[in-house]
DRENGUSE-796701 format. One record per atom (N, C-alpha, C, O, CB): residue in three letters; z, y, x. Coordinates in steps of 0.05 Angstrom, whole numbers, plus 5000, padded with zeros to 4 digits. Glycine has a CB too. Layout:
N
alaZYX
...
This chain:
115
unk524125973159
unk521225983161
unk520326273158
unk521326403139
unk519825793141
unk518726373172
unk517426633177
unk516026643149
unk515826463134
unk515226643205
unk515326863146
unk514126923118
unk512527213132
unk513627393144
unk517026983087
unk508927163123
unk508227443127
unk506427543111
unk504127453106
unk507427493149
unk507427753101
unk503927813071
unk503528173084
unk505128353089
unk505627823011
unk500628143085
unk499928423092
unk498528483061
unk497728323045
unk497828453122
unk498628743060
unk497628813035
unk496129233047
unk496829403063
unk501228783006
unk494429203032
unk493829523045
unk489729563040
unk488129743035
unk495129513092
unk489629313046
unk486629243047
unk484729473015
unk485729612999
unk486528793040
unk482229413019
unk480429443004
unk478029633013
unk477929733035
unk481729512983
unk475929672993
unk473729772995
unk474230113002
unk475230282988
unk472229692969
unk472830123035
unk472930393041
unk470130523047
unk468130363045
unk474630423065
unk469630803053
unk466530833059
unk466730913086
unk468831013094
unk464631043041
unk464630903101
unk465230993131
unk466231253131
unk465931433115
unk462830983151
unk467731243159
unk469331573167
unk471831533152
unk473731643163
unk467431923154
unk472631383126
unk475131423117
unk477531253130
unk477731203154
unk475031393089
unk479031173112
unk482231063125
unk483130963111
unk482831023087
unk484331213133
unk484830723119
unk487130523108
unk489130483123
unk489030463148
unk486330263101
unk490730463113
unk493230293135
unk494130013118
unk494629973094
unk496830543141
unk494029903132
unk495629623129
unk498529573134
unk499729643154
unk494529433145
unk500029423108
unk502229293121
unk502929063119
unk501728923102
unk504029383116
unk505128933137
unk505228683143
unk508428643141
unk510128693158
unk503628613170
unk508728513114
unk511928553106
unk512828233119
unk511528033113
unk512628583063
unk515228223137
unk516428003149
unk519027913136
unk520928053129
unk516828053176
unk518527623134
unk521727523118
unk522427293127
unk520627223141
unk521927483084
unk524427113126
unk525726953141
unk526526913169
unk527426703179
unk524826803136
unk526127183183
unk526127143211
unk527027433219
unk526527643209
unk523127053223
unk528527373238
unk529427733255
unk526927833262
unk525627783282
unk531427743289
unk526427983246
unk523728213251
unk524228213280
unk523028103298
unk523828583234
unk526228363281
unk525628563312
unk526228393341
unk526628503363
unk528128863313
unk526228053335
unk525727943340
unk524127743359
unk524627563375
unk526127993331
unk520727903343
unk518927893342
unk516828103359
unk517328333366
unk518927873321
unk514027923363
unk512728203377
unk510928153362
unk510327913357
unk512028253409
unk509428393348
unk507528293324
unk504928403323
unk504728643320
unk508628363299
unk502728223325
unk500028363323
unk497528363304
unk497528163289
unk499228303341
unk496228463302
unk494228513284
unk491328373297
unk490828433320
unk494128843280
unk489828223286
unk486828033286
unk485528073264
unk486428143242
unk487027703287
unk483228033269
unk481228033245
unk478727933255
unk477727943277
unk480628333233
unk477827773222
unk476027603224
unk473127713208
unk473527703184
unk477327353214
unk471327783212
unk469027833206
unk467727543187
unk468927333185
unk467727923233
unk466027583180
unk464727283161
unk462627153183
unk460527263188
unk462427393125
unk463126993190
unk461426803214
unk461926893241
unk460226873258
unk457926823212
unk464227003247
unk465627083276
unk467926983277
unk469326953257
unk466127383282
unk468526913301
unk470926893304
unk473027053298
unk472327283296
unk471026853321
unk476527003293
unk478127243298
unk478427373322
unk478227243342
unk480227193292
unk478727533322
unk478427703347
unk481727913347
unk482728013326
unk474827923343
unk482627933369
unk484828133373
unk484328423362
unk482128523364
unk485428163401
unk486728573349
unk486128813344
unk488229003365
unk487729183382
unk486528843312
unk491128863352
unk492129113369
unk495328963365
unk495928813347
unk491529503353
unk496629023384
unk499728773391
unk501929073395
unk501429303402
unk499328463436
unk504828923386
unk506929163389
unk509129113406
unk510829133388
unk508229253363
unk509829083417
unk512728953429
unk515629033403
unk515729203385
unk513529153468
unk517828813414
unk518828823396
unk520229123387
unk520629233366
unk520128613400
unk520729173410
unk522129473422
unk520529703408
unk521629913402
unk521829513459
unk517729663403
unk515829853402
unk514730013429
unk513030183426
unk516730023384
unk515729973452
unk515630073470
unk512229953491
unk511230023513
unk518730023479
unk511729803476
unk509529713497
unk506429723472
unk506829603450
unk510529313514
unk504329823475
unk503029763448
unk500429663468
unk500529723491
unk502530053420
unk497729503455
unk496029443461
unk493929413442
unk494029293421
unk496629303472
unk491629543455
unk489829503432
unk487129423439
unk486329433462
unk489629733417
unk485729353418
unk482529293435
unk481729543432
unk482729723419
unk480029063421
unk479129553450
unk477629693457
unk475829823445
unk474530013452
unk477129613469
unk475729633417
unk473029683395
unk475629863382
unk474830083375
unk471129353372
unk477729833379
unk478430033355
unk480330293373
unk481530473360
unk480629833326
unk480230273396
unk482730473406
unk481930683403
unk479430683404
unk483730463432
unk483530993397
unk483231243387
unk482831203359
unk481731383347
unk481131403401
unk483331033348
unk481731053317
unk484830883290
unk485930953269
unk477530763321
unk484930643308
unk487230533297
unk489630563311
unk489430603336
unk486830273293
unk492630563298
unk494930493308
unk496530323298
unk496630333273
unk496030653312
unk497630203307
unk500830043304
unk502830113314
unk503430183337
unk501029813313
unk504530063289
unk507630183287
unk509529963271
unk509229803252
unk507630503267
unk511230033286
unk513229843269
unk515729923255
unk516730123266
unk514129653285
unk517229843232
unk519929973227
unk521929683225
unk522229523207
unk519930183194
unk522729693247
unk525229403246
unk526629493216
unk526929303200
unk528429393279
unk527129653211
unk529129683190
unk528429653166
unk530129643148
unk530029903189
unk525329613160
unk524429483144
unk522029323141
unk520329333123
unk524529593131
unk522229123170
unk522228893173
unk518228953167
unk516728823152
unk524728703152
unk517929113179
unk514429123162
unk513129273190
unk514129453203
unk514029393123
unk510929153194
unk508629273226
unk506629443203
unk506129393179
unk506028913253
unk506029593214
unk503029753207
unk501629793220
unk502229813244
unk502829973200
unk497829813207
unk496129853222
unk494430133207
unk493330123185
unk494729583228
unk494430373224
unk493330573207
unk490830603225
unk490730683248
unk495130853200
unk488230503203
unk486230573211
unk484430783208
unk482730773191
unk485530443210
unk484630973224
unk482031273220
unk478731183231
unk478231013249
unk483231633247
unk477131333216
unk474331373225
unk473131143225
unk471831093245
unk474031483249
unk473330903197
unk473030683193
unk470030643207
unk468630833215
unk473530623167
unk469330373207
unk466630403217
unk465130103193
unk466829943184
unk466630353260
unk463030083188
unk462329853171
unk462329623195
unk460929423190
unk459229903154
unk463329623213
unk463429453231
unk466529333241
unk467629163256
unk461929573252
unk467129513224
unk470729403221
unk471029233197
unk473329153193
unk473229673217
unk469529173184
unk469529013162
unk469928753165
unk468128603173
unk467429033150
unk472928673158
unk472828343163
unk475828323143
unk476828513130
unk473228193206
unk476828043145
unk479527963140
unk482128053153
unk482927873167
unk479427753143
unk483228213152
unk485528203171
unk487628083170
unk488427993149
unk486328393174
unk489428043194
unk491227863197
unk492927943210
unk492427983234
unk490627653204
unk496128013195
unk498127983225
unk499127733233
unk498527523223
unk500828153223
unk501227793259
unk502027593265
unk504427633274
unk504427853286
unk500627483278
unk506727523275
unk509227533289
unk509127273319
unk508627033318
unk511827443261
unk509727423338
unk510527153357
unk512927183374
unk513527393384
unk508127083378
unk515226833378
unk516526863391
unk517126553397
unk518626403384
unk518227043382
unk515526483421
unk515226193417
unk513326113405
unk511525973415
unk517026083406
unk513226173382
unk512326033362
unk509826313348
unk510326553354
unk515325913340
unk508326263338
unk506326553328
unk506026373298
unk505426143294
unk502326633351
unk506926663275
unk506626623247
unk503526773242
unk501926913255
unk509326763228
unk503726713227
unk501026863214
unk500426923184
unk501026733170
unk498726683221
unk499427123170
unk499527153146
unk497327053128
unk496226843136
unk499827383143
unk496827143111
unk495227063090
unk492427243092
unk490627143077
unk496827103062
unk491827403102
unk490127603105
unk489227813085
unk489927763061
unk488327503112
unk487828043090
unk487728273067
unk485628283079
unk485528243103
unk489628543060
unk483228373060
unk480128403061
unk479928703067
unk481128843051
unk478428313032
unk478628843087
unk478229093089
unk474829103102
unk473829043123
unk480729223106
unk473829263069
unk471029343077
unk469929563074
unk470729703056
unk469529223067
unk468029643090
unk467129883099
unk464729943093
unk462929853107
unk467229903122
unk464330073077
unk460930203068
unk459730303075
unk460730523071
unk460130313054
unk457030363091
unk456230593099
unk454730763082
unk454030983091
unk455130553117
């Protein structure tokens, strides 16, 4: 069974930065193609940004591109999301995800933004 805990979250003020990580266990990481969602309070989750397993293919939305990235290290089994030039509108729950067949999902980390 897939196992995923991101940890990285907390209270930021606009313009600053966090990165998130998203530690993977029971499953061949690299395996996997793994992406990042987030949920705002009375919105839906919404896509952030997806990696191939390779790292070779990346995708991101549109609300955060130039600002966030994702990276991955198979070797220690963990995706990241480094976000610059926060906005109080990036403020939600975040969530990775592993998919192969099947899509895991974590527990989420709160990341909020002050203006």
């Amino acid at each position: 069974q897939v196992q995923l805990v991101e940890s990285g979250g907390g209270l930021v003020q606009a313009g600053g930065s966090l990165r998130l990580s998203c530690a993977c266990s029971g499953g061949t990481f690299s395996s996997y193609s793994m992406g990042w969602f987030r949920q705002a309070p009375g919105k839906e989750r919404e896509f952030v940004s997806a990696i191939s397993r390779s790292a070779r293919t990346i995708h991101d939305a549109a609300s955060v591109r130039g600002r966030f990235t994702i990276s991955r290290d198979n070797a220690r089994n963990t995706v990241y999301l480094q976000m610059n030039s926060l906005k109080p509108e990036d403020t939600a729950v975040y969530y990775c995800n592993a998919n192969r067949l099947i899509t895991y999902w974590g527990q989420g980390t709160q990341v909020t933004v002050s203006s």
